[in-house]
N, C-alpha and C positions, 0 to 999 in steps of 0.2 A: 797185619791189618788186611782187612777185606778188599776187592777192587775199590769198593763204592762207598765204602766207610770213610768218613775225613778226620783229622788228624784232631784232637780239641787241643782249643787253646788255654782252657783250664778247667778248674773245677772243685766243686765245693761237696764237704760232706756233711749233713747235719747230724747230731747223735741228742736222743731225746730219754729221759728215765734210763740211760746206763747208770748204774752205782750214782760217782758223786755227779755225772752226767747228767744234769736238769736238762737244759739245754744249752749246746755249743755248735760254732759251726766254723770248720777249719776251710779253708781257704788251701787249694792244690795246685801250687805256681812254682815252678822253679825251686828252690829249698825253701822250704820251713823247716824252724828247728825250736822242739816243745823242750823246754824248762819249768823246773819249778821244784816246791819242797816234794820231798819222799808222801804218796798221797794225795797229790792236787789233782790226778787226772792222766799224766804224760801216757801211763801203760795202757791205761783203757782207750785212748781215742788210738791207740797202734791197736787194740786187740779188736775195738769198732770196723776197723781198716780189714782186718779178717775178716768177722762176720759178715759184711757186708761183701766180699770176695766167694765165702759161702754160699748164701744168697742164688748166685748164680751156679749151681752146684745140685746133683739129688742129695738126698740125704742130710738137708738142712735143719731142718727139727733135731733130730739126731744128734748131730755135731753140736746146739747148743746144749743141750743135755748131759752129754758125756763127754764132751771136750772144753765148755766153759762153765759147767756148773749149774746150770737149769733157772730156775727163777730166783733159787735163794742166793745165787751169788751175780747174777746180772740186772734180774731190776730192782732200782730205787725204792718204785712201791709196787709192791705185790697187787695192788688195785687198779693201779695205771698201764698201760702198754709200754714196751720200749719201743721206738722207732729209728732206721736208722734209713738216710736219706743223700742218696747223691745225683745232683745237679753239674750238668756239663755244657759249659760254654764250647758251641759255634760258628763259625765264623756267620756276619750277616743278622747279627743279636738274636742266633736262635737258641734256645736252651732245651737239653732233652736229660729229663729226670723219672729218677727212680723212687720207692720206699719201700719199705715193709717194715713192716710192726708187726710183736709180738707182746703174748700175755700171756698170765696164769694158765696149767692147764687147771681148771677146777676139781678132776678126778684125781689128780698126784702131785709130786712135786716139779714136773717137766714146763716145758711153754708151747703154745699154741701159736698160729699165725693167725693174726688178727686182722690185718689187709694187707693188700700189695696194690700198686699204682705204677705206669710208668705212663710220661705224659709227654709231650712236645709243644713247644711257646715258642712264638715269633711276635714279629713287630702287627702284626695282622689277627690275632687269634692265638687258637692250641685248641689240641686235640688230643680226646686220651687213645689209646693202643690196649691199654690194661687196665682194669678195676676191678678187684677183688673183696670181698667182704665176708670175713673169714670161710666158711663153708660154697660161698656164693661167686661163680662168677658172672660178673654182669657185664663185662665189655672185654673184649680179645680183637681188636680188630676189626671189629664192626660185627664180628659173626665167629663160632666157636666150635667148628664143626672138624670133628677128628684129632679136640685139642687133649693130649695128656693131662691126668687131675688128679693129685691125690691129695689129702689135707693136709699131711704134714712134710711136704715139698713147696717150694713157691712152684712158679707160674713157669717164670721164666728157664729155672732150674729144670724143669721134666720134659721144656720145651723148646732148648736150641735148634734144632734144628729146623725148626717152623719159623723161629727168628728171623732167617738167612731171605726171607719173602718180604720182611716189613722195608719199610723205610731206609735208607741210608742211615739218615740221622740216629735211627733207632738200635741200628746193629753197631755203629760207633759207641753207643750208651751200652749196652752189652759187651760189645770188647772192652770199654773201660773198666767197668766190674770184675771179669773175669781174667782182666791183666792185673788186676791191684798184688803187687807181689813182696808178702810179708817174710823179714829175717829178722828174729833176734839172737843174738851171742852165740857162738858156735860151746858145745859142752863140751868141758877143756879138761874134763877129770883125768887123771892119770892113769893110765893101766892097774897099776900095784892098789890103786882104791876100788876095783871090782871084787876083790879077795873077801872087803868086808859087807857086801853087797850095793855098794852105788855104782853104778854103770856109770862105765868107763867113757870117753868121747868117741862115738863112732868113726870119727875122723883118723885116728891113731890106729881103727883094728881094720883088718881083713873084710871086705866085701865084695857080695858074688856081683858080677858084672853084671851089669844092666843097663839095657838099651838108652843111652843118654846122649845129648848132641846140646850142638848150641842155643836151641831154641828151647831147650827145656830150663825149668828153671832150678834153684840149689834148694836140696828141700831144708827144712826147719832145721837148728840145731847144728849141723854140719851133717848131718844123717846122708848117706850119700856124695859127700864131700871127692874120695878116691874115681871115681865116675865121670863129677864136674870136673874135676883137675884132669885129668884123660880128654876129654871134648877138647878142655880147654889148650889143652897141647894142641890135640889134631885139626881143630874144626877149620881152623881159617891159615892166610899166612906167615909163614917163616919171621917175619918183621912184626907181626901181634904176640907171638909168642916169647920173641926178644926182649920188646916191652912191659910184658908184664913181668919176665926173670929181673929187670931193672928195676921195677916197683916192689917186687918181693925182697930183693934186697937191702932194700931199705929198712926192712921189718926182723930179714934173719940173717943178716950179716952177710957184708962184702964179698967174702970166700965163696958164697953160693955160686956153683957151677950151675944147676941146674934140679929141677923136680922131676922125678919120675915115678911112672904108674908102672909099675910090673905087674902080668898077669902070669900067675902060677897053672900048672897043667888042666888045672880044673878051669881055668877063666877066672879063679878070684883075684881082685885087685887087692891093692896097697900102696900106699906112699911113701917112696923113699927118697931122701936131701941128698943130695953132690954138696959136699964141703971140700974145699980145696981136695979134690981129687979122691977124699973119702966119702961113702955112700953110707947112713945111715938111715934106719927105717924112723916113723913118725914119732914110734912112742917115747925117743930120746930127745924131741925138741921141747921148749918152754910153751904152758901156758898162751903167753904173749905173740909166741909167733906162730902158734896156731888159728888163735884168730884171726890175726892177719891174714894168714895165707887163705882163712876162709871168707874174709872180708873182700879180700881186692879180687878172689873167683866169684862172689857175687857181683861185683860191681864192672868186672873185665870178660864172664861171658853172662853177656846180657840179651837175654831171649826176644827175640819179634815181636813175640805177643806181651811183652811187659808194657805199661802204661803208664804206674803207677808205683814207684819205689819205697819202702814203709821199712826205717831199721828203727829199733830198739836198745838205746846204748849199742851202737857198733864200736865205741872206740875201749871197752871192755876187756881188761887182762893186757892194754898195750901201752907201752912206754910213751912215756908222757912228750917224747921228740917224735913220734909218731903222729900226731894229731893233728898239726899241721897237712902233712903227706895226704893223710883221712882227708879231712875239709875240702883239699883241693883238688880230691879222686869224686868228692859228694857234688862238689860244684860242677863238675864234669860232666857229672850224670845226668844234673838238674838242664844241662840243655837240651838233653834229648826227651825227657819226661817227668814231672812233678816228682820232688824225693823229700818226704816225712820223715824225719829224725828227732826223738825222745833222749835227753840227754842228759848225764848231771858232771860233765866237763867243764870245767871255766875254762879250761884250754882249746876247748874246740871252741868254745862262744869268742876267745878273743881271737881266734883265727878266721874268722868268718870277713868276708869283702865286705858284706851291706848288711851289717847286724839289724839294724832297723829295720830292713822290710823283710829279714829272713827268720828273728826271734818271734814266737809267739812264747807268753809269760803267764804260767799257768797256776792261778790264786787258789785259796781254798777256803769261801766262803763259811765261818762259822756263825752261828750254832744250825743254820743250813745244811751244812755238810754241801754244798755245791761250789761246782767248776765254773768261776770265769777264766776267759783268754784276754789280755792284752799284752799289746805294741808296747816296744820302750820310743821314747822321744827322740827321733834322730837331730835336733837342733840340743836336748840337754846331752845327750851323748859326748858330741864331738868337747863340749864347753868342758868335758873330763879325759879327755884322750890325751891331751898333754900331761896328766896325773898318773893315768891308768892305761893299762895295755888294751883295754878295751872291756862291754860290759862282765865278760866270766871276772876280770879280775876286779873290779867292783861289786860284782857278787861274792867274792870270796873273801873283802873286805867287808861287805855288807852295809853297804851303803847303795845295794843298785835300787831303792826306790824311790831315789832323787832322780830317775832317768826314766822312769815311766807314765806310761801315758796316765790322765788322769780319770778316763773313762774305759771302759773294757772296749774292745778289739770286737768280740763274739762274745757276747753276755749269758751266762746261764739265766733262764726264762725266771720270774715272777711269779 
C-alpha cells in the first residue's frame, strides 16, 4: 500500500449481464463463502473477481476475448452491456467506486468498452475523477491533458501512473482492484498423462527460475509453484518457515522432514519432499497433497499488494480431514483481507465459526436463468445444530431450505 492510501474497511462488488448474472452484488468482509447447485453462479462471480482485476491492466479487451470467451460466452444479452462494479468503503462514510461496462462489438464476435466511471461519495457530496463514454472522455480530473487513450484499454489500465497524483481515497480504489488476487485448483495431472497429450501439472516438472519473492503473488494453476515454494523458504524467518513445514504436514504426512527447491547448473528449479530421511521429487506425491502444498503457499506467502483473496473450490483433490485445517488457514487470512470462496464442501460449510454471516446461497432463478444470493437464518440454524453438524451437513441431507432466509441477501434485478 501506498504512503497515503488507507487501509478499506470493506467492500462490495456489483456484476450486471454476466451469463446467469442479471444482477448481484457480493459483499467483501472477512469470509464469504458462495454455495449452491452446479450452475447458479459460484464460478462466474470468482471469474467477475478477475475481470475486474483486468480492468486495471493493458490489454483489457484482449483478455475478455481470448481468455473468457468474447460476448457469446460472457453476456446475458448480446443487446445489453455487461457491467462490473466495485465500491469501497472508508473510513468517515466515504465510498470510492469504480465501473466498466462492456458490449457487443458490432463488427465481430469480441466486446467493446462501453463506459467507465470512478467516483468518490461522502457524507457532503461526490465527485467524479473519471467518465468515460465509450470512444469519449469527458472527465479525468477536471482536465485530460497528456492522458494515455486507446479504445480497447480502460482509462485507468493505460494510466497508473498519473493515478499516483489523484486523491488518497482514489489510489486506495486502485490498489484494491489491482490487488484482487484470483487462485483456482492447482492442475494435479500426473506426468505419465502428458504421453497422451493433456499437460501434466506444472507443479510436478522442472522450471527455469525466475525472479520471484514474497510480494509476488502464485500464479494460476500452480504454474510457477517451484519459485513460490523457494520465496517461500527464503524470504522471511527461520520460525515462518517452521510453520508452514507443520501445516504441510498435515496434508503430506508426519515423516515430512522438509521441502526443497534444488536448482540444477542451468538455475532450473524442482520440488523435492524429505520423507523420513528419504528425498523424493514432486511427480511421486498424490493429487491431494499437491494441492495442498499449493493451497497453504498461496495463503502462507501472501504478497503486500494483495487486498482481496478470491479461491475457487480450494479444498479440491483433499482428504475430507483436511477441511477443517483449510477453514481455519481461510479464517486466518479473512483478518488481514476480505477472502471469496466458491464451494461445494458440506465439510468445509460445517467447519465454518459464523456460518450465518459467512454463507452467501446461490439460487438459480428458472425459467429466468438468473442468479439470486441469500443468507441462511442464523436463529433457524442454531434450532438444527443439536441434529446436524452444521449447514453443509443439512445440505447433504437436503433439507437446508428450512434454514434460509426468506428473501434474497443480493437479488438479481427485475
Amino acid at each position: 500500500m501506498t504512503r497515503d492510501a488507507e487501509r478499506p474497511l470493506g467492500a462490495t462488488i456489483t456484476i450486471q449481464g454476466l451469463r446467469t448474472l442479471a444482477e448481484v452484488s457480493v459483499p467483501l468482509r472477512g469470509l464469504t463463502v458462495l454455495v449452491g447447485e452446479n450452475g447458479a453462479g459460484k464460478s462466474t462471480i470468482i471469474e467477475a473477481m478477475e475481470i475486474l482485476r483486468k480492468a486495471g491492466e493493458p490489454g483489457f479487451v484482449n483478455s475478455l476475448d481470448t481468455l473468457h470467451g468474447g460476448r457469446r460466452r460472457l453476456l446475458r444479452d448480446p443487446e445489453n452491456p455487461m457491467r462490473i462494479a466495485l465500491d469501497v468503503q472508508l473510513k468517515d462514510d466515504r465510498t470510492v467506486g469504480y465501473e466498466v461496462s462492456v458490449e457487443s462489438d458490432p463488427t465481430g464476435l469480441g466486446v467493446l468498452i462501453e463506459s467507465e466511471r470512478m467516483t468518490s461519495m461522502h457524507a457532503r457530496g461526490g465527485s467524479e475523477f473519471l467518465t468515460r463514454s465509450r470512444e469519449r472522455i469527458e472527465r479525468w480530473h477536471g482536465e485530460k491533458h497528456g492522458l494515455q487513450w486507446h479504445p480497447a484499454n480502460t482509462v485507468i489500465g493505460l494510466n497508473r501512473s498519473k493515478c499516483t497524483g489523484l486523491a488518497p481515497a482514489v489510489r486506495t480504489l486502485l490498489e484494491t482492484i489491482s490487488g484482487i488476487e484470483v487462485h483456482v485448483c492447482c492442475r494435479t495431472a500426473p506426468l505419465w498423462t502428458s504421453a497422451g497429450g493433456v499437460p501434466s501439472s506444472p507443479a510436478r516438472e522442472i522450471e527455469s527460475l525466475r525472479g520471484f519473492s514474497e510480494h509476488d503473488r502464485v500464479p494460476l494453476h500452480g504454474a510457477g509453484l517451484p519459485s513460490a515454494v523457494h520465496a517461500l523458504r527464503n524470504a522471511r524467518v527461520a520460525a515462518h518457515w517452521r510453520e508452514t513445514l507443520e501445516l504441510l504436514r498435515l496434508g503430506l504426512g508426519h515423516d515430512l522432514d522438509d521441502v526443497l527447491v534444488p536448482a540444477s547448473s542451468t538455475g532450473a528449479l524442482s520440488i523435492e519432499f524429505v520423507f523420513g530421511g528419504r528425498t523424493v521429487p514432486a511427480s511421486t506425491i498424490s493429487d491431494g497433497q499437491l494441492a495442498f502444498l499449493h493451497m497453504v503457499t498461496v495463503l502462507r506467502l501472501a504478497p503486500v499488494s494483495r487486498r482481496v483473496l478470491v479461491l475457487d473450490e480450494p479444498e479440491l483433490h483433499m482428504h475430507p480431514g483436511l477441511i477443517g485445517r483449510l477453514v481455519s488457514m481461510l479464517e486466518a487470512a479473512a483478518e488481514d483481507c476480505p477472502v471469496l470462496v466458491a464451494t461445494q464442501s458440506d465439510r468445509l460449510l460445517d467447519a465454518l465459526s459464523r456460518p450465518a454471516d459467512q454463507i452467501l446461497v446461490c439460487d438459480l432463478v428458472l425459467p429466468e436463468r438468473r442468479t439470486i444470493l441469500r443468507r441462511i437464518d442464523a436463529d433457524e440454524l442454531s434450532k438444527w445444530m443439536t441434529t446436524y453438524a452444521g449447514y453443509g451437513s443439512m445440505r447433504a441431507a437436503g433439507i437446508e431450505a428450512v434454514v434460509s432466509d426468506v428473501g434474497p441477501a443480493h437479488a438479481a434485478g427485475d
